[in-house]
C-alpha positions in Angstrom: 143.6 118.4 109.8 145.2 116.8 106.7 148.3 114.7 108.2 151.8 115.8 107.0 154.1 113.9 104.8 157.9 113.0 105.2 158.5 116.2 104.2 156.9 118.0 106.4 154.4 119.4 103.8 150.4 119.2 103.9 148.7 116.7 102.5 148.4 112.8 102.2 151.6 111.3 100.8 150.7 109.1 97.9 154.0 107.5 98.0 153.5 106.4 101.8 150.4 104.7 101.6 150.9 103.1 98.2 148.7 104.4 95.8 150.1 106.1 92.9 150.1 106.0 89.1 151.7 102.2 89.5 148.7 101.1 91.5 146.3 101.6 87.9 145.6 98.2 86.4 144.5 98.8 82.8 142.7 95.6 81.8 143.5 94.0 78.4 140.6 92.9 76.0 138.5 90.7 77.8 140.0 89.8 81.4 137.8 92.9 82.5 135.0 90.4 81.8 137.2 87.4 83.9 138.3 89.6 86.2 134.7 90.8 87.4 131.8 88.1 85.4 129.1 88.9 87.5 129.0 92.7 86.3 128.3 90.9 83.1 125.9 87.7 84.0 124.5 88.3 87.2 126.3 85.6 89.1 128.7 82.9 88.5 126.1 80.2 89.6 123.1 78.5 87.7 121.7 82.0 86.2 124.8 83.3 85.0 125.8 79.9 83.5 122.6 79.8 81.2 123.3 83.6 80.6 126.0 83.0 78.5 124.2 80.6 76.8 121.8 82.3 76.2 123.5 85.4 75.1 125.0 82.9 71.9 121.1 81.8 71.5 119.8 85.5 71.6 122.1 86.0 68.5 120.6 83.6 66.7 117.2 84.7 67.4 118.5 88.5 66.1 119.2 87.0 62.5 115.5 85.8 62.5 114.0 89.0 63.3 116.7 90.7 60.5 114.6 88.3 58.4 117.6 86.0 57.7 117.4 83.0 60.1 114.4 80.4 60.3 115.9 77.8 62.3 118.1 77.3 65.6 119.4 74.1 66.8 120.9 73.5 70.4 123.2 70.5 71.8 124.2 69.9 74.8 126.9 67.8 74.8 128.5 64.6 77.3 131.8 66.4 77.7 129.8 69.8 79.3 130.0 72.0 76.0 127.2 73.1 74.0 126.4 74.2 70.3 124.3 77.0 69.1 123.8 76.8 65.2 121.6 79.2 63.0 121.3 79.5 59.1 121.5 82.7 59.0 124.0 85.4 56.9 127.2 84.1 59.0 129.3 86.5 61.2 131.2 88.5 58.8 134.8 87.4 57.8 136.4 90.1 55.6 138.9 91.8 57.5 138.6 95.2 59.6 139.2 98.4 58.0 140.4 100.0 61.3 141.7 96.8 63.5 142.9 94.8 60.2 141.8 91.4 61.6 138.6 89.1 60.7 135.7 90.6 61.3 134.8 87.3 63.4 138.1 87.4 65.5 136.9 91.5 66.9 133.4 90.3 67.1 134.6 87.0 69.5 137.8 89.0 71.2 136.5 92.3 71.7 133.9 94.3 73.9 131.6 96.4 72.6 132.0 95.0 68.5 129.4 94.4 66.5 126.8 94.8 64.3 124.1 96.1 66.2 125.0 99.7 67.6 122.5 101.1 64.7 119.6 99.9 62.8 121.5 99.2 59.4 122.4 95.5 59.8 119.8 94.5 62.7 117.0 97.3 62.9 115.9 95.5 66.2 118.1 93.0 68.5 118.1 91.9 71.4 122.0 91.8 71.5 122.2 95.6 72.5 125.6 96.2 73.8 128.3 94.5 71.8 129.2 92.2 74.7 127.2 88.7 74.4 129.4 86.1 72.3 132.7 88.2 73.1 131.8 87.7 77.5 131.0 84.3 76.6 134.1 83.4 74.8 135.3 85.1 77.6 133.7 82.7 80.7 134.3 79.9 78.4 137.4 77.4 78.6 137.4 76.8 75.0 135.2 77.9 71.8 135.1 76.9 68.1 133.5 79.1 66.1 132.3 78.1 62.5 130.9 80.2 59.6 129.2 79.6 56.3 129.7 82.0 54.2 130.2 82.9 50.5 130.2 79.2 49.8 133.1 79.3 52.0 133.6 77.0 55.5 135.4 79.5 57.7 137.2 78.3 61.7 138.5 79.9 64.7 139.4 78.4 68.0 139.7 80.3 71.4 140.5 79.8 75.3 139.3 81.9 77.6 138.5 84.5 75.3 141.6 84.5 73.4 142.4 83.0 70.1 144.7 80.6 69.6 144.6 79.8 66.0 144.3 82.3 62.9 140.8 81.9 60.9 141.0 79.4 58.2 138.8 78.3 55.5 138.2 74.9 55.9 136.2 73.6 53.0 133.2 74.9 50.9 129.4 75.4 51.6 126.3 76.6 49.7 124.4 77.3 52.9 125.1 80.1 55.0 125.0 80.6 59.5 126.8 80.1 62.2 127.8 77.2 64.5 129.2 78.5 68.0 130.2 75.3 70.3 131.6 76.6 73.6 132.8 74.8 77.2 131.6 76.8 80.5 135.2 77.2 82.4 134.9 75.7 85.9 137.4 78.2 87.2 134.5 80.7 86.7 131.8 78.9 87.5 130.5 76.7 90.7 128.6 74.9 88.5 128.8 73.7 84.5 126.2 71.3 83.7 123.6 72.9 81.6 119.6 72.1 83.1 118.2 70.8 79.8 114.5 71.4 81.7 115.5 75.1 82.2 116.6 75.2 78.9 113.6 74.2 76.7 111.4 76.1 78.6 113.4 79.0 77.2 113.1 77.7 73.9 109.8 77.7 73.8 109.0 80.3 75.4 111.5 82.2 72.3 109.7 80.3 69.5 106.1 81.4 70.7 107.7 85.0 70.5 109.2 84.3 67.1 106.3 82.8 65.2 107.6 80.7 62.4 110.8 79.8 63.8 112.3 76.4 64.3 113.5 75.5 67.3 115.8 72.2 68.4 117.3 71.2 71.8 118.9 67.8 72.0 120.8 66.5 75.4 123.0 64.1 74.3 123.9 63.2 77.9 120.4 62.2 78.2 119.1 61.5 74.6 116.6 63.9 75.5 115.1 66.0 72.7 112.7 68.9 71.6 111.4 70.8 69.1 109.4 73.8 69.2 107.0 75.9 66.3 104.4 78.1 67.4 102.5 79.7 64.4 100.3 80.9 66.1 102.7 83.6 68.1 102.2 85.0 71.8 98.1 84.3 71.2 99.0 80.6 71.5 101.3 81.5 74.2 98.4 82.7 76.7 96.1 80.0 75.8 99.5 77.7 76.7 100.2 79.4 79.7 96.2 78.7 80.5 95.8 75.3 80.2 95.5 74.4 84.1 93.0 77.8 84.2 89.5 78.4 83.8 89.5 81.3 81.1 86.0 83.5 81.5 86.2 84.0 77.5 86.7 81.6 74.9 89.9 83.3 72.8 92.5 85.7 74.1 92.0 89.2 73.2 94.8 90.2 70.8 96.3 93.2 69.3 99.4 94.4 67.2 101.1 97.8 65.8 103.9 98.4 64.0 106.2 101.0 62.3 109.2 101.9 61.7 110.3 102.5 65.4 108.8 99.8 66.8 106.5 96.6 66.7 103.7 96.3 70.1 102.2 92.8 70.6 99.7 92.3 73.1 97.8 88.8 74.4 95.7 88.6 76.8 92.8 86.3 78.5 90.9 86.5 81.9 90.7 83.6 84.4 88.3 82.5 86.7 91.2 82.6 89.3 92.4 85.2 91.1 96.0 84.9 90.4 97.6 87.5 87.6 100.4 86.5 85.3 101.9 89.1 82.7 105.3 88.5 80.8 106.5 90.9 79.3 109.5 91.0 76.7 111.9 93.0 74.6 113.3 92.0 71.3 112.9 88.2 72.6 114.8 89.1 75.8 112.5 88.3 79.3 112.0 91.5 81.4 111.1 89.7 84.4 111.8 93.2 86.2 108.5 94.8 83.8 109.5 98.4 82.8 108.1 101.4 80.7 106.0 98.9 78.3 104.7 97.3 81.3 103.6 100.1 82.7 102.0 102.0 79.8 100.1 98.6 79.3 98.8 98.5 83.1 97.6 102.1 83.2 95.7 102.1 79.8 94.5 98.8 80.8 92.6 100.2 83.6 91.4 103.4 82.0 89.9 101.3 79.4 88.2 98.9 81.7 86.9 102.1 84.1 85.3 103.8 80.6 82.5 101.2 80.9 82.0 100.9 85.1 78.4 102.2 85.3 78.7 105.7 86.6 76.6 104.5 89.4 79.0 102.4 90.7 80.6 104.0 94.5 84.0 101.7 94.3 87.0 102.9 92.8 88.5 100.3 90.3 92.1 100.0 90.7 94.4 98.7 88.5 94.8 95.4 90.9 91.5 94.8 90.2 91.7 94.6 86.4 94.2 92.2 86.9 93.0 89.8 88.8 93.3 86.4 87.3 94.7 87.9 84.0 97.3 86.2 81.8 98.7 88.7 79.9 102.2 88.8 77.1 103.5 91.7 75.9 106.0 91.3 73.4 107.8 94.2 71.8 109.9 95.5 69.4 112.4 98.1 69.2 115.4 99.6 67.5 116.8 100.9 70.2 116.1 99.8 73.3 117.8 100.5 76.8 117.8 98.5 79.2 118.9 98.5 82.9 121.9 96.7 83.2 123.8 94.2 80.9 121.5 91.3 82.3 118.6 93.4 80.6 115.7 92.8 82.7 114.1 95.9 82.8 113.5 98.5 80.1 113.9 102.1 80.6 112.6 104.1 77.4 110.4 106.9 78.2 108.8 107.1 74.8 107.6 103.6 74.8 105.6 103.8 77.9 102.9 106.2 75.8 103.1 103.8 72.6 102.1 101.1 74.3 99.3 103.1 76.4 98.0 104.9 73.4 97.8 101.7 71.6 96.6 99.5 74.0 93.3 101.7 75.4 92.3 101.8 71.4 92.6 98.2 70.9 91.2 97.1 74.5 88.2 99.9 74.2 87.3 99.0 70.9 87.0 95.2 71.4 84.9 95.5 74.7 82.4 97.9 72.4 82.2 95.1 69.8 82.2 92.3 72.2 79.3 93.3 74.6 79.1 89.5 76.5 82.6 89.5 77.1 82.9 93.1 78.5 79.9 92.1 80.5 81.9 89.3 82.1 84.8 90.7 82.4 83.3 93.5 84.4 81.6 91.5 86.5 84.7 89.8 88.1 87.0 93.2 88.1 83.8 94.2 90.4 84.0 91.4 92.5 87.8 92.0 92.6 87.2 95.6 93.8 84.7 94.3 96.3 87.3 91.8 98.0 90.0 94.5 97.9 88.0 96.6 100.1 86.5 93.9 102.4 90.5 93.4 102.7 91.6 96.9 103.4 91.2 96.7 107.1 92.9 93.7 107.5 95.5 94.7 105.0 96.1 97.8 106.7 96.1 96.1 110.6 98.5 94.0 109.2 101.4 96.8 107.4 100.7 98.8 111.0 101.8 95.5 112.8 104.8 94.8 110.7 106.3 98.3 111.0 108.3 98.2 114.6 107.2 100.3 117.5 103.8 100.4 115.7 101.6 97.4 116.9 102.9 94.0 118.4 104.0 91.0 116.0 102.4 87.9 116.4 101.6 86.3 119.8 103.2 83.1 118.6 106.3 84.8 117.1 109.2 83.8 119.4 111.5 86.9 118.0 115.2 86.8 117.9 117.7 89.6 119.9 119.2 91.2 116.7 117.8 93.8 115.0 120.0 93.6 112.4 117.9 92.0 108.9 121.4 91.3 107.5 122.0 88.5 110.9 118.5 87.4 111.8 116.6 84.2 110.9 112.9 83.5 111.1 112.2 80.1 110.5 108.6 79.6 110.1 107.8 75.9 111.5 105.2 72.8 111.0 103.0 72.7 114.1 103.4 73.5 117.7 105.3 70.7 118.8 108.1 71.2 116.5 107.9 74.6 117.3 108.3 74.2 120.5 111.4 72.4 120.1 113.1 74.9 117.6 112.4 77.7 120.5 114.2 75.4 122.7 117.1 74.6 120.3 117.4 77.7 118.5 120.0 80.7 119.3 117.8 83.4 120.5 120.6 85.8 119.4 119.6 85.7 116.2 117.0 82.8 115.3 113.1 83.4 115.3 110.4 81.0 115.3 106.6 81.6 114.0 105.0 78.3 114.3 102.4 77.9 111.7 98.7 75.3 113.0 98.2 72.9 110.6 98.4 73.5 106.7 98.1 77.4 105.7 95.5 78.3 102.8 96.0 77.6 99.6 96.1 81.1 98.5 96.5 79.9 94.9 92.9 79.1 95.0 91.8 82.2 97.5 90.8 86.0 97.0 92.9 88.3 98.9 90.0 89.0 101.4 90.1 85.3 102.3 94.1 85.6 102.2 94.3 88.8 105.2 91.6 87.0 107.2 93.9 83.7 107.8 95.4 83.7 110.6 98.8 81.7 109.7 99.1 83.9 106.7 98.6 87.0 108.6 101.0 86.2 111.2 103.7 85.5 108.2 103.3 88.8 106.2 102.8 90.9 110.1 106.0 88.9 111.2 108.4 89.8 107.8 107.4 93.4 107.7 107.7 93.9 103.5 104.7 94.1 102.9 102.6 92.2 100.5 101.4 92.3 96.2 102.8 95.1 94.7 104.1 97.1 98.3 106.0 94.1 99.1 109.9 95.9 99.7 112.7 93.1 100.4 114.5 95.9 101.7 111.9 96.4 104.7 112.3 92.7 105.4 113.1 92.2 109.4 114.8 88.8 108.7 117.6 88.8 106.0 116.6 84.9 105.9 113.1 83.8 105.7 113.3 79.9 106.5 110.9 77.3 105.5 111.3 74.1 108.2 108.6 71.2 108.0 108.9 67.6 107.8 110.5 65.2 105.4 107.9 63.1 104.4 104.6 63.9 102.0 102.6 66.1 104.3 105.9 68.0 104.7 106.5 69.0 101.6 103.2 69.6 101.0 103.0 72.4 103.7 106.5 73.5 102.0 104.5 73.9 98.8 101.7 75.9 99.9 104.5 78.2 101.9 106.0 78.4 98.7 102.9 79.6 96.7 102.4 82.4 98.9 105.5 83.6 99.2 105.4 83.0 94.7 102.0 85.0 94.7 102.2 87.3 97.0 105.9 88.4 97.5 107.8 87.6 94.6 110.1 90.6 95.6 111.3 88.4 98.4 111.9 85.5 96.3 114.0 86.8 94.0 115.8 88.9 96.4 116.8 85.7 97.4 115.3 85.7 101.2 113.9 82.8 100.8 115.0 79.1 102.0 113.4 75.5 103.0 115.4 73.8 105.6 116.1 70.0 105.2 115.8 68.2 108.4 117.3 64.8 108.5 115.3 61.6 107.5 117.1 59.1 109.8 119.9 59.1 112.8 121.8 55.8 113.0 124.0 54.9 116.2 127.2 53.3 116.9 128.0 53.5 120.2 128.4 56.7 121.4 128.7 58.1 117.9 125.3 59.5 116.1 125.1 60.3 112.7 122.4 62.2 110.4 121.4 61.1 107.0 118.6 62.8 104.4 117.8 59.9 102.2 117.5 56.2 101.7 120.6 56.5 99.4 122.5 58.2 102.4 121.1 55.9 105.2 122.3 52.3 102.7 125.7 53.8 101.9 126.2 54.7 105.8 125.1 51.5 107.1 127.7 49.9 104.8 130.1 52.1 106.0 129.7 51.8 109.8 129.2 47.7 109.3 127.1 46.6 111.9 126.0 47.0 116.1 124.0 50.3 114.3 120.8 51.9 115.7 118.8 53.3 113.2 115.3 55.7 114.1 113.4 56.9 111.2 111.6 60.7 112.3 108.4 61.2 111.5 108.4 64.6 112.4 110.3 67.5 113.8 108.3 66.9 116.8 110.5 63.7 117.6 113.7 65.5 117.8 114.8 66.6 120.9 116.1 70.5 121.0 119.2 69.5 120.3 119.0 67.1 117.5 116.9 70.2 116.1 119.8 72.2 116.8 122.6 70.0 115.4 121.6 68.8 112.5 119.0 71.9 111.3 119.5 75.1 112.7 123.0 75.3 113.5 125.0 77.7 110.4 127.8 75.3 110.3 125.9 71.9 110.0 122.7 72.5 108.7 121.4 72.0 104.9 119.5 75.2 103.2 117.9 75.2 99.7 117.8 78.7 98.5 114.3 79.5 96.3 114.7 81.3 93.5 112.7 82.2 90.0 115.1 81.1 87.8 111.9 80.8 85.0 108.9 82.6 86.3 106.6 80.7 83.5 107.9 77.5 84.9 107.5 78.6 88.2 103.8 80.0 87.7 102.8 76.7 85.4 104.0 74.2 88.6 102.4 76.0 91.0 98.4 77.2 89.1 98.9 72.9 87.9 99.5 72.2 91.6 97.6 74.3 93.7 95.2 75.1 90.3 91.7 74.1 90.8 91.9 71.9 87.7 92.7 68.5 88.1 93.4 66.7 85.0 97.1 69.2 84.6 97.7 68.1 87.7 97.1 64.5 87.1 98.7 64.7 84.0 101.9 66.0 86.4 101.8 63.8 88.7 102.0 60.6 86.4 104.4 62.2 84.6 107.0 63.2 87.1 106.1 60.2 89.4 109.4 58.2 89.0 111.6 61.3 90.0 109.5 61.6 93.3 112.1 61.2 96.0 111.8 60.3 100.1 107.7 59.1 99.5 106.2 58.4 103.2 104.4 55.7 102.3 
């Protein structure tokens, strides 16, 4: 029954419980974008503070695919700002018909203004939605935005994504572009310092899908500088991303097409591993969530490589097997291109999904018919594939029964938690028995469990996935998470909301952590980037003074607290989990209010896939080359 108002009369009184017309915010130009960022960026951590960076960067990269622009510089500066500078056209700075203000000021100030809403001034962008440089004026504390022009020097200033000075000119030019310097504002974000690592990767990633372009990045709070040029396109891409591999072919099998709607680049090169890696992108932009081009590419993929399985042959070749240990970048073009969501990693045009099929069977069936040895080889190991798939099925399929609940019973070892609840419940997956033992002891059984793993898990970088079901620490991982694995893994079937990662703080630690790590990178990606994920840091020392104990992580830590405490101190180094007693377990790791997590996530999926094949690869000379070179940043050594 609907309750009655003061006046007696049906209905709900608007006036009594205080929403009426008064209670409708209209937000003014760009505090929408303040007001909620993360609509806009993803977060207003690490990712979303490279977003906006990047958004000024993609810009740049649009006036080289117009056909304008042939190099992009970067700084990063002491005082936290960074510039973006292109010589390309300029933003326009004639004044607005309609809004009767610079062209420059709407673009900066104003959602949803700019050049590239049809295919007159940019036929293909990655800029889509008008938003980019106006949200990061926006997130920024202050911008200065410069423009050369009609041999003209033009300026603007803004803060927070306001101006705060009219545009100027401010000398004269003969060249032409645009130099954007902006500062992240901190009210916004929990962090400002730009990763100059994370950064070039980007860039270089951008200038092997830009052949011809220029690329600089220079750290000035570091001295640190790059510069990328990759003539050679996406082809040298794949044979980059293979260095640490084995390829089973000499060259990487290439293909184009291009017309008026679109441009369709393809690279791609079989491994001897059995690890796949395809990047795929849009207009420059990373769809590290695949879409329609993906998926045309996969399915015509497979249909080509099934045309020349001998008709004798009893398995059925699946698409995973074609895969297997493929690097793969697809790279395309297109006027119009929609993608899910401002942060644009997935693409969702119908159309494209048949382009890139219909050119990609042509292309891959034509070059296996001219290319007899390599089609020979390549079938070969998408047999082989096929042949581990299926020695794997049983195992694959004992082990989705198990992790359904009510189904089959989870691990013997698996010490489960009360809650059934994903969104409370822990599973912290543990170095050895003993230390298992003692985090079943110390944990709270309301909502902590505890899979203690024997020894060091496979390396399943260097396994097939027959090898992968039939371990027994890996099996009891994927039986006791419940998503699933490859391409059925769901985060949403997950039975613990966080998946915790707990070993020791020494070498051996970290390198149990790693392999964990690959897995979980290989295998259920969906997890990781669903942020599930974390490794747990267990304290290096404990250091007495009378009845007072306290925990430090590092050397650093341990020095400046024994200068603190002066002297009478105790201190006792662990070697392993196994040394602490349940409730040093409990105090310093596994209680929510003390306890230090590192959340895992893909912030670069080529970084992430280059560290772990040069790691866990079976080459050795990458991973020499790694090791001396990242030697001196090596922190909390055992030795």
């Amino acid at each position: 029954m609907p309750r009655k108002d003061d006046s007696g009369k049906g209905g709900i009184s608007a006036k009594n419980n205080g929403y009426d017309a008064s209670s409708i915010r209209v937000l003014k130009g760009l505090e929408g974008v303040r007001k909620r960022p993360s609509m806009y960026i993803g977060d207003t951590a690490k990712r979303g503070l490279h977003h906006i960076l990047e958004e000024v960067v993609d810009n740049a990269i649009d006036e080289h695919l117009a056909g304008h622009c042939d190099r992009v510089t970067i700084v990063l500066h002491k005082n936290g700002s960074a510039t973006i500078e292109d010589n390309g056209r300029g933003i326009p700075v004639d004044t607005h018909s309609e809004m009767k203000k610079p062209a420059m000021e709407i673009v900066m100030t104003t959602l949803h203004a700019g050049g590239k809403f049809d295919s007159k001034t940019y036929r293909m962008s990655g800029g889509l939605h008008g938003v980019g440089v106006s949200v990061t004026n926006a997130l920024s504390e202050w911008m200065k935005v410069k423009v050369k022009r009609d041999g003209k020097f033009y300026s603007q200033e803004y803060r927070r994504g306001k101006a705060t000075s009219r545009m100027k000119i401010t000398g004269k030019t003969d060249e032409t572009g645009t130099i954007i310097t902006f500062k992240p504002d901190g009210k916004i974000f929990s962090e400002t310092d730009f990763d100059y690592e994370l950064m070039a990767a980007r860039l270089d990633e951008l200038s092997y899908l830009n052949a011809g372009l220029k690329i600089e990045i220079t750290d000035e709070r570091t001295n640190k500088k790059r510069s990328f040029i990759h003539e050679g396109g996406i082809k040298s891409f794949v044979t980059h991303l293979n260095r640490t591999k084995s390829s089973i072919h000499p060259e990487p099998i290439y293909f184009s097409e291009k017309n008026d709607k679109h441009e369709i680049e393809v690279a791609m090169q079989y491994t001897d591993g059995y690890v796949r890696t395809v990047l795929s992108f849009v207009n420059g932009i990373n769809t590290i969530e695949g879409g329609t081009h993906e998926e045309g590419w996969r399915s015509a993929l497979t249909r080509a490589i099934n045309k020349y399985v001998d008709e004798k042959e009893t398995l059925q070749i699946k698409g995973e097997d074609v895969r297997e240990g493929l690097t793969a970048v697809i790279s395309l073009r297109l006027q119009d291109p929609q993608f899910e969501g401002q942060t644009k990693t997935k693409l969702g045009n119908s159309e494209i999904k048949g382009a890139v099929g219909s050119v990609t069977y042509d292309r891959i069936t034509s070059f296996l018919e001219e290319n007899p040895q390599v089609r020979g080889t390549i079938l070969i190991k998408v047999l082989d594939a096929a042949r581990a798939r299926e020695a794997a099925r049983k195992a694959k399929d004992l082990v989705r029964r198990k992790s359904i609940l009510g189904t089959g019973p989870l691990p013997g070892k698996l010490a489960d938690c009360q809650t059934r609840d994903p969104n409370k419940a822990e599973l912290f997956i543990v170095e050895g028995d003993s230390a298992g033992g003692s985090a079943k002891q110390g944990r709270d059984r309301v909502f902590q469990a505890i899979l203690p793993l024997r020894g060091k898990i496979l390396n399943t970088e260097k396994a097939r996935i027959d090898k992968i079901f039939a371990n027994n620490e890996v099996s009891a991982m994927m039986t006791a998470i419940g998503t699933g694995v490859s391409e059925e893994c769901d985060p949403k079937k997950t039975r613990y909301g966080k998946v915790i990662i707990l070993a020791d703080a020494d070498v051996d630690g970290n390198h149990i952590v790693t392999l964990v790590l690959t897995f979980f990178y290989r295998y259920m990606e969906p997890l990781l980037n669903a942020g599930n994920i974390y490794v747990a840091t267990p304290p290096l020392y404990s250091i007495k003074q009378g009845a007072k104990t306290f925990y430090v992580f590092n050397e650093k830590e341990k020095k400046r607290m024994v200068e603190k405490l002066g002297g009478n101190v105790i201190i006792q180094r662990f070697k392993g989990l196994g040394e602490m007693n349940p409730d040093q377990l409990w105090e310093t790791t596994l209680d929510p209010g003390n306890r230090q997590l590192k959340q895992m996530t893909i912030e670069d999926a080529r970084i992430a896939d280059e560290i772990f094949s040069t790691l866990m690869g079976s080459e050795v000379m990458p991973r020499k080359e790694f090791i001396m070179k990242h030697a001196g940043a090596a922190k909390n050594l055992d030795v």
